[in-house]
C-alpha positions, 0 to 999 in steps of 0.5 A: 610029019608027026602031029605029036605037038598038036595032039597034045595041045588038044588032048590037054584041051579035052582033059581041061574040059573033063577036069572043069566039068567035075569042079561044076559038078562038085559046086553046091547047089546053093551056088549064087544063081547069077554067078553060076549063069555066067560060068555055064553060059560061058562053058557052054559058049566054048563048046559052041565056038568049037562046033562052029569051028569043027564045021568050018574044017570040014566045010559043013554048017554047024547048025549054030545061030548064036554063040550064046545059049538061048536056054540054061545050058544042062551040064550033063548035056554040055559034058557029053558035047565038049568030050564029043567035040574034044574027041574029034579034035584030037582026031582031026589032029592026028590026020590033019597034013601040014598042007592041010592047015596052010587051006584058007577058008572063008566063012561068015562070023556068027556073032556078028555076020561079018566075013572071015578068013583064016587058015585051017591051022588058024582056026586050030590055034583059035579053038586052043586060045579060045577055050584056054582063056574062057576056062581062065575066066571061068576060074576066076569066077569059081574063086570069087564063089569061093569054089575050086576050079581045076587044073589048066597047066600043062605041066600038070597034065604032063605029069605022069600020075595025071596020064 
């Protein structure tokens, strides 16, 4: 069975994630300090939660204590994590077996120590919906700074001069 429909899901992802890091990096350096904490601190959240979820698919510990950054996460540095993590869920997607994404697996939230339980395709489905509305968020927030953001449509993905 193919896992067109999934691959794309992530390669979307990980081209939301490159266009939204270059809107960051275009941002001026005069940018309100507070704002700007909030839209990397968010960003930077993204990638943890994803890391976090990768190491549940493989059943390994990401290493991850927080969900939040203790230290003014570097864009540079989130930028070569997010295409990373991004890389190898376009990979996972493309070896994942249906049977696969039916595996439950248990594991203890990070944010709150509370158990979980979800399947592996569950976990697929959070790390998509998960980073979709933080880029949403983040969005809003370059808007109110009167920033651009960057595209997360999907058709606009798909047209053919963006591939």
């Amino acid at each position: 069975m193919s896992n067109a429909f999934l691959i794309s899901l992530f390669e979307h992802k990980a081209w939301c994630n490159r266009g939204l890091v270059e809107a960051l990096r275009a941002a001026p350096a005069d940018v309100d300090r507070r704002q700007w904490a909030v839209i990397l601190f968010t960003f930077e959240h993204t990638a943890r939660v994803d890391r976090i979820f990768k190491g549940r698919l493989i059943g390994e510990d990401a290493g991850i204590a927080s969900i939040v950054a203790e230290r003014w996460p570097d864009l540079d540095e989130l930028a070569e994590t997010m295409r990373e993590t991004d890389a190898w869920y376009v990979d996972y997607a493309a070896r994942v077996s249906p049977a696969e994404m039916e595996t439950v697996v248990d594991f203890t939230y990070v944010a709150d120590g509370e158990p979980g339980r979800m399947t592996k395709g569950e976990m697929l489905a959070h790390v998509i919906t998960h980073g979709a509305s933080h880029r949403g968020q983040i969005g809003e927030l370059l808007g109110r700074l009167g920033l651009s953001g960057a595209s997360d449509m999907m058709t606009t993905f798909r047209r053919p001069e963006t591939n």
